[in-house]
ROSE-4610 file (N, C-alpha, C; in Angstrom, 1 decimal, always signed):
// ROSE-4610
residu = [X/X/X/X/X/X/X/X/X/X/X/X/X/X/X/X/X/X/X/X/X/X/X/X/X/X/X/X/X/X/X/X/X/X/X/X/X/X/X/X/X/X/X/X/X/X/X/X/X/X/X/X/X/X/X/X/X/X/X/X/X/X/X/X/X/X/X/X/X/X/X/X/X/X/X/X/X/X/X/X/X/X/X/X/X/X/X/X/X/X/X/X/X/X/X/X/X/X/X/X/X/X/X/X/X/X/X/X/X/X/X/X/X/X/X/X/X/X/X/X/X/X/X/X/X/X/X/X/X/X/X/X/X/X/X/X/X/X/X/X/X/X/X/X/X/X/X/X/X/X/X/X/X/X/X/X/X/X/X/X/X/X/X/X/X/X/X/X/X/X/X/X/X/X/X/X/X/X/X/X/X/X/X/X/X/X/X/X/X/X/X/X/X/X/X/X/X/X/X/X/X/X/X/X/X/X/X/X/X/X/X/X/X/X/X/X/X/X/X/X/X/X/X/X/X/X/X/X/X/X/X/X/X/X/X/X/X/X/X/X/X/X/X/X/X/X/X/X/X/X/X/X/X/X/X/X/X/X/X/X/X/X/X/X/X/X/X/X/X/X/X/X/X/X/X/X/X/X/X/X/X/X/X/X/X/X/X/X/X/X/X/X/X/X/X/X/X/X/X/X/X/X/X/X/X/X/X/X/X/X/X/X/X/X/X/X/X/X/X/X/X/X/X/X/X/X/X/X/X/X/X/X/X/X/X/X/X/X/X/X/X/X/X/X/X/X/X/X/X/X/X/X/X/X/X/X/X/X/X/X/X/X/X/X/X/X/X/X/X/X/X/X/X/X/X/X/X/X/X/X/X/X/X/X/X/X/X/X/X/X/X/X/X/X/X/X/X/X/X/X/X/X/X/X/X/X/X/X/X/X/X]
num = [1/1/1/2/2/2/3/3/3/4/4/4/5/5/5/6/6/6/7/7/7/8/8/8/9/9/9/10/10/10/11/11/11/12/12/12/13/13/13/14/14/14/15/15/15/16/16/16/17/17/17/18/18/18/19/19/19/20/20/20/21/21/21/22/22/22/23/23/23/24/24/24/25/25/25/26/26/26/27/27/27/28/28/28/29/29/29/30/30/30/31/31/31/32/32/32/33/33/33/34/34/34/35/35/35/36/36/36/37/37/37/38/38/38/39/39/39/40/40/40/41/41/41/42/42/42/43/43/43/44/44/44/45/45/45/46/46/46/47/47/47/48/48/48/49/49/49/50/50/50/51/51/51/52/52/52/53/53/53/54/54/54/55/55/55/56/56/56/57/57/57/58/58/58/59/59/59/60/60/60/61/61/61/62/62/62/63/63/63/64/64/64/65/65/65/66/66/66/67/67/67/68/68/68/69/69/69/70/70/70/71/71/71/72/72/72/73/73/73/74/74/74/75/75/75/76/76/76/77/77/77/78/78/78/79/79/79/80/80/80/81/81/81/82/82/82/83/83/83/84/84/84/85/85/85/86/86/86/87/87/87/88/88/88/89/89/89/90/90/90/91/91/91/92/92/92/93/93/93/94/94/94/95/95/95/96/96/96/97/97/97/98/98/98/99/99/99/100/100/100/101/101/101/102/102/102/103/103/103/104/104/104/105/105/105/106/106/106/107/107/107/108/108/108/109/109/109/110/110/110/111/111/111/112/112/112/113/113/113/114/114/114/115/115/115/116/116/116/117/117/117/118/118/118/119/119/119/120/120/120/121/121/121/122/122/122/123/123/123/124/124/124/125/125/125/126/126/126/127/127/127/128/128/128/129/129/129/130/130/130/131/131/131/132/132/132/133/133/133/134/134/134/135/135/135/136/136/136/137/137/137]
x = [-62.7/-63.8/-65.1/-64.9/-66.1/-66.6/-65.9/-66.5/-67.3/-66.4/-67.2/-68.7/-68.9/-70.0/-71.5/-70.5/-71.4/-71.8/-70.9/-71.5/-72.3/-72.5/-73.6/-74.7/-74.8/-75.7/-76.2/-75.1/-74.8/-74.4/-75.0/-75.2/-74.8/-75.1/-74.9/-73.2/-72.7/-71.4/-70.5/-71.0/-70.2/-70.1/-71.1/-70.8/-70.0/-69.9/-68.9/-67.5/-67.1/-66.0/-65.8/-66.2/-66.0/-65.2/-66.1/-65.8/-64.4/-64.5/-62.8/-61.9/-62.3/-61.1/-60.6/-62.0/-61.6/-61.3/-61.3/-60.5/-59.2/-58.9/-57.3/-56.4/-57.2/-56.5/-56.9/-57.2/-57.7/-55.9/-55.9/-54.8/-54.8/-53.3/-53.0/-52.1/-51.9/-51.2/-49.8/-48.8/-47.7/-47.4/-46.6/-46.4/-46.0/-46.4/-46.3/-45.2/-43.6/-42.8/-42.5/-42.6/-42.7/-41.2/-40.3/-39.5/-39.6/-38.6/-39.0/-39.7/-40.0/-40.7/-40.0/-39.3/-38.1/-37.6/-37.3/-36.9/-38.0/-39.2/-39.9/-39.6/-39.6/-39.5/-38.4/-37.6/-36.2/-36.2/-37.7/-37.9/-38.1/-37.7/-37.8/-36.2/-35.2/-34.0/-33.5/-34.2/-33.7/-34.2/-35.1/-35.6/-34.6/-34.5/-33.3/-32.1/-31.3/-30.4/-30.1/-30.9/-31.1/-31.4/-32.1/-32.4/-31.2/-30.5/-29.3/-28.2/-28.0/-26.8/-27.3/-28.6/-28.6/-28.6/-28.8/-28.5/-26.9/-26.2/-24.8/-24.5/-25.0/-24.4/-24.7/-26.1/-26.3/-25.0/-25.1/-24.7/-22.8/-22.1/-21.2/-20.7/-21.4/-21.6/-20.9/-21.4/-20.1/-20.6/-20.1/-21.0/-21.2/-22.6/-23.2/-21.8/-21.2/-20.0/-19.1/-18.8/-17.1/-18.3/-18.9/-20.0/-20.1/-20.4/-20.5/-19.6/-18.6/-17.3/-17.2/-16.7/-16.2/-17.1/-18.1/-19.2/-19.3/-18.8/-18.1/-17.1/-16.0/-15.2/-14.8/-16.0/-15.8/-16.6/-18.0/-18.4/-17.4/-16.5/-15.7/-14.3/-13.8/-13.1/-14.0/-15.0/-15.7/-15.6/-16.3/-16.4/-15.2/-14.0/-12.5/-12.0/-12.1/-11.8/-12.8/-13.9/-14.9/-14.4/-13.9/-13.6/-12.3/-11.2/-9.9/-10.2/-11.2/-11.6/-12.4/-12.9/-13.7/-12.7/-11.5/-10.3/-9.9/-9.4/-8.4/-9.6/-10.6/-11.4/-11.6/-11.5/-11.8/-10.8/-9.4/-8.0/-7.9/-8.3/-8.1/-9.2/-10.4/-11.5/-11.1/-10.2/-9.6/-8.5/-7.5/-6.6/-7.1/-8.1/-8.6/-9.5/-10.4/-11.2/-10.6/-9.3/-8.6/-8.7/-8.4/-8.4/-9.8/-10.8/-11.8/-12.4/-12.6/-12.7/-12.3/-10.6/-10.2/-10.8/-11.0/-11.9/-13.3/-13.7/-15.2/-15.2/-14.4/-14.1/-13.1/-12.7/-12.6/-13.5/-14.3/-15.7/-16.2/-16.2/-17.3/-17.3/-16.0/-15.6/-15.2/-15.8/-16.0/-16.4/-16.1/-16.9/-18.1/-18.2/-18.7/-20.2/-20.8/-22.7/-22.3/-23.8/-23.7/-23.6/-24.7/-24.5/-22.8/-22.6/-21.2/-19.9/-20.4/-19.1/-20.0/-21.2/-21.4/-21.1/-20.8/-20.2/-18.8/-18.1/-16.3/-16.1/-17.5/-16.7/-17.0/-18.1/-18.7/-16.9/-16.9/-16.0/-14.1/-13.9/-12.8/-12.9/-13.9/-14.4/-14.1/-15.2/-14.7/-13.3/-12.8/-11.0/-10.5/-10.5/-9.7/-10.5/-11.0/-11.8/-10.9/-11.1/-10.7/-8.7/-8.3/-7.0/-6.3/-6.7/-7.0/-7.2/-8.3/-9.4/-9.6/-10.4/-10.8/-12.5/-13.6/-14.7/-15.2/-15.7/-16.4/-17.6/-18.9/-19.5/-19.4]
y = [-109.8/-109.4/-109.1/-108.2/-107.9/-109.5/-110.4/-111.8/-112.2/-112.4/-113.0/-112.3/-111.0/-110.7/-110.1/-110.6/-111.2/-112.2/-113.4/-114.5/-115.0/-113.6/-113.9/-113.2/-112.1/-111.5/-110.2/-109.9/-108.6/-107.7/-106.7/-105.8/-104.4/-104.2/-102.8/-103.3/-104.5/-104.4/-104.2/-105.0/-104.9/-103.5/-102.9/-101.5/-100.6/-100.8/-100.2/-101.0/-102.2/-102.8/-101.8/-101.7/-101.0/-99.8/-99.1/-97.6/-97.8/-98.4/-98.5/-98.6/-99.8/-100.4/-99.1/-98.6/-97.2/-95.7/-95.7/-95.0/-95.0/-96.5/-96.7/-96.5/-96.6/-96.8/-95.4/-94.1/-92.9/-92.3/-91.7/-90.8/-89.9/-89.7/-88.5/-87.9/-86.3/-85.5/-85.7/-85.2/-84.9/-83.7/-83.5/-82.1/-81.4/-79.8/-78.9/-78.4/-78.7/-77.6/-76.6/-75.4/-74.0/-73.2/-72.7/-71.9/-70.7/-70.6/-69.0/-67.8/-67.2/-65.7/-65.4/-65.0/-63.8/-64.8/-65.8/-66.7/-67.0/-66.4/-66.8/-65.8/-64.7/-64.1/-64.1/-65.3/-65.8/-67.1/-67.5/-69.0/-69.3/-68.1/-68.4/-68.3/-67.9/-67.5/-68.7/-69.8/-71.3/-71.8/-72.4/-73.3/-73.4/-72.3/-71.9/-72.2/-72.2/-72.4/-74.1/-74.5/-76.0/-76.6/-76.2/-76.8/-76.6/-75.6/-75.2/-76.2/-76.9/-77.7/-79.0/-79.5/-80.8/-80.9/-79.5/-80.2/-80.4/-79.6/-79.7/-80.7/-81.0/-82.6/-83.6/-83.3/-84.6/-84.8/-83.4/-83.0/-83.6/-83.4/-83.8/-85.4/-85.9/-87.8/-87.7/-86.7/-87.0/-87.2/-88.4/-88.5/-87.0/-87.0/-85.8/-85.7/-86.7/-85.9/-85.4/-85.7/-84.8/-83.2/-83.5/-82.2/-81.5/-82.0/-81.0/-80.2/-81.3/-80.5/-79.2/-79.9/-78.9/-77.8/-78.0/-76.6/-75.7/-76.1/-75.2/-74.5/-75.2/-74.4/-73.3/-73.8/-72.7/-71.4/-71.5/-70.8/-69.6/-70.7/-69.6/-69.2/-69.7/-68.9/-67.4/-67.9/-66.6/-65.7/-65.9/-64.7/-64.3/-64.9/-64.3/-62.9/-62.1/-61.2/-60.1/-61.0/-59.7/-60.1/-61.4/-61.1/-60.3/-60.7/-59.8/-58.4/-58.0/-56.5/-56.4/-56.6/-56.6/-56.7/-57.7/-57.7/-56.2/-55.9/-54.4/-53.4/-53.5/-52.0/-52.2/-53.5/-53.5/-53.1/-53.7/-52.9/-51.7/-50.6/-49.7/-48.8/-49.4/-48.9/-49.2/-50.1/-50.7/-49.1/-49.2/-48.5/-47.1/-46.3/-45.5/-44.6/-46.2/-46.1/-45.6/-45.3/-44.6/-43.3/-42.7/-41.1/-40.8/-41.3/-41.1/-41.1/-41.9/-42.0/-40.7/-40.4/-39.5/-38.0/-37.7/-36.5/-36.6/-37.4/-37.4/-37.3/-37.4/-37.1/-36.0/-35.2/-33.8/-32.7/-33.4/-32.4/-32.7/-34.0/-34.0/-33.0/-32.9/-31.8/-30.3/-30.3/-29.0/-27.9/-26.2/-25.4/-24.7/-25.3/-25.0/-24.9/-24.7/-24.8/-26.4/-27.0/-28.1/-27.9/-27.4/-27.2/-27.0/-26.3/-25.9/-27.5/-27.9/-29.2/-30.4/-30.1/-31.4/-30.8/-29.8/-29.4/-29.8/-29.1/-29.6/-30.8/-31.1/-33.4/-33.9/-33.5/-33.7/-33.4/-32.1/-31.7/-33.1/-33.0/-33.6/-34.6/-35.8/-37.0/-37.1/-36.2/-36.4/-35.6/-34.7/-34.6/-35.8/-36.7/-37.6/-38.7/-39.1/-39.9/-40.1/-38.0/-38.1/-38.4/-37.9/-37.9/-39.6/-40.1/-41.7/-42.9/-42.0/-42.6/-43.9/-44.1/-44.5/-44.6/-45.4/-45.1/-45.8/-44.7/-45.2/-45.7/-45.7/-46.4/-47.7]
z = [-61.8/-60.9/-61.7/-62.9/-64.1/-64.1/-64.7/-64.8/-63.6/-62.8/-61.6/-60.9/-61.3/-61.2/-62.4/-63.8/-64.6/-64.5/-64.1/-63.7/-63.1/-61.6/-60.8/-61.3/-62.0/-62.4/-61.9/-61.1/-60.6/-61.3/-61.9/-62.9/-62.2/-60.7/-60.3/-60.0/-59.5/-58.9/-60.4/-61.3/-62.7/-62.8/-62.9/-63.4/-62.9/-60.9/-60.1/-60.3/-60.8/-61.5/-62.3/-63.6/-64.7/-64.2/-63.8/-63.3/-62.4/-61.6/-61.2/-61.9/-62.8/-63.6/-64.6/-65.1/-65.8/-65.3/-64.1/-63.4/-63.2/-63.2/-62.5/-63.8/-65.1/-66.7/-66.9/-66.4/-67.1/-66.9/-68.2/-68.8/-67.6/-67.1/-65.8/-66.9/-67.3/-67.7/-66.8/-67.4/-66.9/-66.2/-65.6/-64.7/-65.6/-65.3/-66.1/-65.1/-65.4/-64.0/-64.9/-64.5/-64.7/-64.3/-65.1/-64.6/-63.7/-62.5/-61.8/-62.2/-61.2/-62.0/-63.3/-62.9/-63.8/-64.9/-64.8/-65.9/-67.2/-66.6/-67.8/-69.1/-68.3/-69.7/-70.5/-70.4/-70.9/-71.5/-71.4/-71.9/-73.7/-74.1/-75.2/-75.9/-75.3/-75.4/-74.9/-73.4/-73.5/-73.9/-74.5/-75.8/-77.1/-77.2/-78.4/-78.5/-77.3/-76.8/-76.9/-75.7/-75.8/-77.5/-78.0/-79.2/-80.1/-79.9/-80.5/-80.1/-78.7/-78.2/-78.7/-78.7/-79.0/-80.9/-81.5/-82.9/-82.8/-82.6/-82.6/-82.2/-80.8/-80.4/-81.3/-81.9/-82.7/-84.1/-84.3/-85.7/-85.6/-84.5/-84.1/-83.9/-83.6/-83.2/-82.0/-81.1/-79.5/-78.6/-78.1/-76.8/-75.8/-74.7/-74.4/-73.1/-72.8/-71.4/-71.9/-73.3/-73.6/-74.3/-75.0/-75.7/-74.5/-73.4/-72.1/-71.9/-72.0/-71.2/-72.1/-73.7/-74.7/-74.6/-74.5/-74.6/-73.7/-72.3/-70.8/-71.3/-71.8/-72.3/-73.1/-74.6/-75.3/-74.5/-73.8/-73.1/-72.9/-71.7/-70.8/-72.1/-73.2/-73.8/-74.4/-74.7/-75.4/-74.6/-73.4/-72.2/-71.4/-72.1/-72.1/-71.7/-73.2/-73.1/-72.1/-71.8/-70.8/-69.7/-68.9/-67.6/-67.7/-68.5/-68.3/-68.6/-68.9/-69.4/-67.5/-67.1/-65.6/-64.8/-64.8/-64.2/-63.7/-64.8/-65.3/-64.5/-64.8/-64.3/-62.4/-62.3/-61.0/-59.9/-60.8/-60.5/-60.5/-61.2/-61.2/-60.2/-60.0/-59.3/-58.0/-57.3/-56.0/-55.7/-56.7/-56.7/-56.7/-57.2/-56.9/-55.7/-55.1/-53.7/-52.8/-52.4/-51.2/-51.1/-53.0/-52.8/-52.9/-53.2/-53.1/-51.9/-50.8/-49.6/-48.8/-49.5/-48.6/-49.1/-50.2/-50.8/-49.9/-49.3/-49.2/-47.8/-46.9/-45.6/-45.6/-46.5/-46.7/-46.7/-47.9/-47.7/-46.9/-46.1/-45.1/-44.0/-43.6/-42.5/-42.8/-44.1/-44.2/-44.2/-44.0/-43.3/-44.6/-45.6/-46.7/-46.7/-47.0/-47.4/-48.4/-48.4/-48.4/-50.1/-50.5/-52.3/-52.7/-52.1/-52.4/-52.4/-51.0/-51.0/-51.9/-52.3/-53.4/-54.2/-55.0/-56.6/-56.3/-55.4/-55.4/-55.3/-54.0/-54.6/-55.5/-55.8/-57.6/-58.9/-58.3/-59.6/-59.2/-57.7/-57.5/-57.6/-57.9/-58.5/-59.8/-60.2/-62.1/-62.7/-61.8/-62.5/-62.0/-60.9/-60.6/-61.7/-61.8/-63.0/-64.1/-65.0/-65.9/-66.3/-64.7/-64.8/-64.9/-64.4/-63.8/-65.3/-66.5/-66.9/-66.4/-65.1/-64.5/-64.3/-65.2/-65.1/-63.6/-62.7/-60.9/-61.2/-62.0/-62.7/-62.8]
């Protein structure tokens, strides 16, 4: 189209050629996608991470589906002993919610001043706590 209206001698349409043509060839940036609010200030903890999995994977020669899987795994062995540790307290915190419940609809119905039945459920909380060692926390 540049040709055909150098040929005629059309100088304003060439020019409006040009400018198209260099419009439709001008560099568009890539998307900048931005992690959530709260994740940003974590973004430097996953860069690290990521950069950390792909040297391994490289460093390993393994293809990225078995590297995936293995790397789920060791994950969830590491964080092992913390869920069986979360297990055990939640057990004990279940096992304990009854008498607690029932201490607290004791004082509730009681003929006491109010300062007074929060120190006793206060104190009959933390002896069953300590007797229990059971942290309600």
């Amino acid at each position: 189209m540049i040709l055909a209206n150098e040929a005629k001698g059309d100088i304003a349409a060439t020019a409006e050629s040009m400018a198209a043509a260099s419009d439709q060839m001008s560099y568009k940036p890539t998307k900048n996608y931005s992690l959530p609010f709260m994740w940003a200030y974590f973004a430097p903890v996953f860069s690290v991470t990521a950069a950390a999995l792909i040297k391994l994977q490289a460093a390993t020669g393994m293809p990225w589906m078995y590297f995936i899987i293995l790397a789920g795994a060791g994950v969830r062995l590491a964080i092992l002993p913390l869920m069986i540790r979360q297990m055990t307290l939640i057990n004990k915190v279940s096992q304990a919610s009854p008498n607690i419940r029932l201490a607290f609809k004791l004082f509730k119905h009681s003929k006491m001043g109010l300062h007074k039945r929060i120190y006793y459920l206060t104190k009959a909380v933390l002896d069953y706590q300590r007797q229990t060692k059971t942290s309600l926390l």
